[in-house]
C-alpha positions in Angstrom: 113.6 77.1 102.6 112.7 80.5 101.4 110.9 83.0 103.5 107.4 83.7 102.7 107.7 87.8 104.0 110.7 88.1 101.4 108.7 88.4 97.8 108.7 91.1 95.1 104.6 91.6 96.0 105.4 95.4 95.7 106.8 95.5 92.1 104.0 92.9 91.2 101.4 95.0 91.7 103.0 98.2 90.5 103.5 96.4 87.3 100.3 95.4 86.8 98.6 98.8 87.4 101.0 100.0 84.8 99.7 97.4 82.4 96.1 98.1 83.1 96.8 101.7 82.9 98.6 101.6 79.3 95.5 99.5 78.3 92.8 102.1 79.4 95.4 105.1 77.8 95.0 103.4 74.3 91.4 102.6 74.8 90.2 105.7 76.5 92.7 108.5 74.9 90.8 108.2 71.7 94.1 108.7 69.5 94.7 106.4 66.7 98.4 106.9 67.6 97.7 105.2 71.0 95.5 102.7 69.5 98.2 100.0 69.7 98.6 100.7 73.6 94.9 98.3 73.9 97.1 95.3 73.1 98.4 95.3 76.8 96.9 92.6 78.7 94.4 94.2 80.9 92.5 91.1 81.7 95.5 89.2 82.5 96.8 91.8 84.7 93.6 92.3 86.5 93.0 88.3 87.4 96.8 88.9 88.3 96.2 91.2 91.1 93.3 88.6 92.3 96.1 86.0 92.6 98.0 88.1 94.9 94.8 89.5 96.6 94.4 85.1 97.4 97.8 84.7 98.8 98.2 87.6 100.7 94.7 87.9 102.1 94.7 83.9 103.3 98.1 85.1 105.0 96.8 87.5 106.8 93.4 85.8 107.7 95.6 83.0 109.2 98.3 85.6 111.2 95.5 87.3 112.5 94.7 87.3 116.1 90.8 87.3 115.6 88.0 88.5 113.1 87.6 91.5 113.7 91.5 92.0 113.7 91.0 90.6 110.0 88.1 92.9 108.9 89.7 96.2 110.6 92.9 95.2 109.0 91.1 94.6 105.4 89.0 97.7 105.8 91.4 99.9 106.5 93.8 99.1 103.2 90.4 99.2 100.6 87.8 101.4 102.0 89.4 104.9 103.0 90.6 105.7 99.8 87.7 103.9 97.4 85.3 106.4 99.2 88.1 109.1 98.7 88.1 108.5 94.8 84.3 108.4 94.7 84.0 112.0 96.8 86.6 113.4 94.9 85.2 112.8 91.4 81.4 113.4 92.4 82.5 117.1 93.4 85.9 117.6 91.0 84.2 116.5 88.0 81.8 119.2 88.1 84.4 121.0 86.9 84.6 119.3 83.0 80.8 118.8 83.3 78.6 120.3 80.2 76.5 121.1 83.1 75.8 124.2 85.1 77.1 124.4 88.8 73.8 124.6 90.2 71.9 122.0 87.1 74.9 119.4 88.3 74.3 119.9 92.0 70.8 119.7 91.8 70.8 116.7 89.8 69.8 113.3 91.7 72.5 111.3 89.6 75.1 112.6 91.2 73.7 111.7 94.5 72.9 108.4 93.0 76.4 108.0 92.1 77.5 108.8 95.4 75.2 106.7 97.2 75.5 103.7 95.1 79.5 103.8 94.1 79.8 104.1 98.3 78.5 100.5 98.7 80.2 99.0 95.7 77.4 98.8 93.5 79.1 101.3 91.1 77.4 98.9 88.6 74.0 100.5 89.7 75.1 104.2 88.6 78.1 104.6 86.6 78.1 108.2 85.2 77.7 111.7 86.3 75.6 114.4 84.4 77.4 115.9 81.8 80.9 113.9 82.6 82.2 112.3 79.9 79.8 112.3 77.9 77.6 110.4 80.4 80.0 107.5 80.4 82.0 105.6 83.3 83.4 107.6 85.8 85.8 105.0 86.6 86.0 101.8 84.9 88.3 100.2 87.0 86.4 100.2 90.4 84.6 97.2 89.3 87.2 95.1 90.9 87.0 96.3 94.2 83.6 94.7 94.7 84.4 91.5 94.3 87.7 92.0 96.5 85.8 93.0 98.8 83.1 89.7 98.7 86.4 88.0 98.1 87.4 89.3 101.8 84.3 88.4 103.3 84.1 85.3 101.8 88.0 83.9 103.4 86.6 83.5 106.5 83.4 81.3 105.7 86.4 79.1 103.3 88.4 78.8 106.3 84.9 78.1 108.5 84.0 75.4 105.8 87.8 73.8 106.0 89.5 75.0 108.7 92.8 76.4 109.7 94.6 73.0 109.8 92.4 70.6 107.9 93.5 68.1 105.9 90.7 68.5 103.5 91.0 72.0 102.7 93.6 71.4 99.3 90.4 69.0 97.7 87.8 72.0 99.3 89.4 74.4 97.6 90.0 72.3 94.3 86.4 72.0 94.0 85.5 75.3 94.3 88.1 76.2 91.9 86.3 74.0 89.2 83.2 75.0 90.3 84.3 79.0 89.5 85.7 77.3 86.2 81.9 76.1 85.0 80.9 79.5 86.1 83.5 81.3 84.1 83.9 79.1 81.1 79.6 79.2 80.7 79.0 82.7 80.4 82.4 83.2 77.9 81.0 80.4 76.0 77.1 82.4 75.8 78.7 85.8 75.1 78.1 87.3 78.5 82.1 87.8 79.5 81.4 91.0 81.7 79.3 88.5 83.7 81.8 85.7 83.7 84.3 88.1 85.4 82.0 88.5 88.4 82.2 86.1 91.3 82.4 83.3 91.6 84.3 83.6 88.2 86.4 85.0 89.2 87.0 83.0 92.0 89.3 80.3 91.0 92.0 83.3 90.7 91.8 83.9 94.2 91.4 80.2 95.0 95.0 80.1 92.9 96.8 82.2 94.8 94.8 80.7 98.0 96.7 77.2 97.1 99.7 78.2 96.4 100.1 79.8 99.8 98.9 76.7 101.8 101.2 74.5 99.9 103.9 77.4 99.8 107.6 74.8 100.4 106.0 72.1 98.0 105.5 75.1 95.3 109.1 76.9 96.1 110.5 73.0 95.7 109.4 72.9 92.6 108.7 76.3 91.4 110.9 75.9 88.1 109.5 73.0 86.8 105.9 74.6 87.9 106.7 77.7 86.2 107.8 76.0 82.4 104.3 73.6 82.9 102.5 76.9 83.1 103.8 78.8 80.8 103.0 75.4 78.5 99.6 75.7 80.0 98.4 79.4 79.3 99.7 78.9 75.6 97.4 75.8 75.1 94.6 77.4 77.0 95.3 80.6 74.8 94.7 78.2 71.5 92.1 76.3 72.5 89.7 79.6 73.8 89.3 78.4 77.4 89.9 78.8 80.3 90.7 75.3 82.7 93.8 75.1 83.8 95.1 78.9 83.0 94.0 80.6 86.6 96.1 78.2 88.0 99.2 78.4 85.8 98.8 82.1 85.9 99.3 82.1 90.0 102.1 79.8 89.3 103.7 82.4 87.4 103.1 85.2 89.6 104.2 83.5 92.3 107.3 82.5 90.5 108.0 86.2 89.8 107.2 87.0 93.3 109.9 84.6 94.8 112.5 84.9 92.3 113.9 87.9 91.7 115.6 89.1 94.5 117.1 92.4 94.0 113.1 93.6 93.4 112.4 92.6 97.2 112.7 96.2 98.8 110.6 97.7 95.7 108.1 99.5 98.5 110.4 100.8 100.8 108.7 104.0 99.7 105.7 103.4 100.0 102.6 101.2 98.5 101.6 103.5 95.5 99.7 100.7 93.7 96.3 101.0 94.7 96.3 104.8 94.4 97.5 105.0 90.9 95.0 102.3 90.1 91.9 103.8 91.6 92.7 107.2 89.8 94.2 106.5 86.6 90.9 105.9 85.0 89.5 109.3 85.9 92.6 111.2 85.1 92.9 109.4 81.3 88.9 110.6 80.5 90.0 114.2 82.2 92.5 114.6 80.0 90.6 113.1 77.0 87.9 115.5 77.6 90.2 118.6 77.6 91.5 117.2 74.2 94.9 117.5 75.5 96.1 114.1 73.6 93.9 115.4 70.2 95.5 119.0 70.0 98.8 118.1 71.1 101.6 115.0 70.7 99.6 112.3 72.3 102.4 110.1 72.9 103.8 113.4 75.2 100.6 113.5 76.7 100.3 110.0 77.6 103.7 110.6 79.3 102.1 113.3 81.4 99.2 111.4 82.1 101.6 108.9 83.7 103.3 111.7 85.6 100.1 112.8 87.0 98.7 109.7 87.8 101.8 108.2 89.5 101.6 111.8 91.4 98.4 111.2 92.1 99.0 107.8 93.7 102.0 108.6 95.6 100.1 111.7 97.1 97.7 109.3 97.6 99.4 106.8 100.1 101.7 109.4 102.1 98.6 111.9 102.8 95.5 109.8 103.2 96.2 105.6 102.9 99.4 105.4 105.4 97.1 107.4 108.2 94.9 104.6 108.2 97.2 101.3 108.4 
């Protein structure tokens, strides 16, 4: 049977940040060249990275040797560098502001924006005076709040089922139907940026969640799995809903995860994922701002941007991330 530690986890996620990062280039860039770059499946790659977030985080709630190893463990890998990218942009982005030194200082936004991005609620104060034309910092921190309820919520799942019971597969299918009402109601009324919060979001998680508890029945069967999903998404796609997709989709991930095996050393140099995805968004609006892809060849520019932001990212994990795991 194939072992669970040897996986291609590491290009996964890599992969999707470079998905979600050509999507925000097109979208955020404002060039009509990169228009064409919004067709990459953001979404798709974001409930993606919720899958692995459900395989890998109910691995490591069940390896670890108590709670508190669980929540130093989870702490340590999300919340050092989400406050670093907060800091960082609250004092760096004074620098493009329309604003003064002293008028942006001295204004209580930025303070708000500090106080409220710190705890997760980046919902509550999204912008930064004279930044970007008073728009979203950063887009893409949204997810980090609900991997964070996400994290907090594995240990009430496993409190409500158990390590080793025998109903946690029909526990766990019923909350992943019970995220699908959740999700599928608010799509239906027009609210989707609601739908994406938990527990929508939820049966993503829950899908990666299953996959790992019932890992040598999915590897059995993993090709036969992986062409029924594949079916699955398409008819899903078609008929505008979401039922059995989150599912499929963790199927495919999982497939790509376990069967590719020349991609299962991809971070022997490190984890750059999270870095590059917690900064891209930033660095895109920075260089919009600075009308670098306007004035010159945006399709060069957006190759920069890249350069930068993987930079970023790798500067990211072997100066400040790797100190704290």
């Amino acid at each position: 049977m194939q072992n669970i530690a040897k996986n291609n986890f590491d290009f996964i996620r890599v992969l999707l940040a470079f998905i979600v990062f050509v999507g925000h280039l097109g979208a955020l860039s404002a060039s009509k060249q990169l228009t064409f770059l919004t067709h990459s499946p953001v979404e798709v790659a974001v409930f993606s990275f919720f899958v692995v977030s459900g395989f890998l985080i109910a691995r490591s709630y069940e390896r670890s040797s108590s709670l508190k190893s669980y929540a130093k463990k989870r702490f340590n890998r999300i919340v050092p560098a989400y406050l670093l990218v907060v800091f960082l942009c609250a004092i760096l982005l004074s620098l493009v502001s329309t604003f003064s030194f002293s008028e942006y200082f001295s204004n209580t936004q930025v303070y708000k924006y500090l106080f409220w991005n710190s705890i997760f609620l980046n919902f509550k104060a999204p912008w930064l005076p004279g930044v970007f034309g008073n728009q979203a910092v950063n887009g893409a921190l949204w997810t980090l709040k609900i991997e964070m309820c996400f994290y907090m919520a594995v240990p009430l799942m496993f409190l409500l089922f158990g390590k080793n019971n025998k109903y946690r597969n029909i526990s766990l299918i019923v909350l992943y139907f019970l995220s699908l009402i959740y999700l599928n109601y608010f799509e239906m009324t027009g609210k989707a940026s609601i739908s994406r919060q938990l527990p929508g979001s939820l049966c993503y998680f829950i899908g990666g969640m299953l996959l790992y508890f019932n890992f040598d029945k999915f590897i059995q069967h993993k090709n036969t799995l992986f062409i029924i999903a594949i079916i699955t998404v398409w008819l899903d796609l078609v008929l505008n809903i979401k039922l059995f997709s989150p599912i499929m989709i963790s199927i495919i991930v999982l497939y790509i995860a376990y069967s590719f095996k020349f991609l299962n050393n991809f971070g022997k140099y490190g984890d750059f994922t999270y870095g590059i995805y917690i900064f891209h968004f930033p660095i895109i609006r920075v260089f919009a701002t600075l009308g670098l892809f306007a004035n010159y060849n945006p399709f060069l520019m957006g190759f920069v941007c890249m350069i930068v932001v993987i930079g970023v990212g790798i500067a990211s994990w072997h100066l400040y991330e790797k100190r704290f795991l």
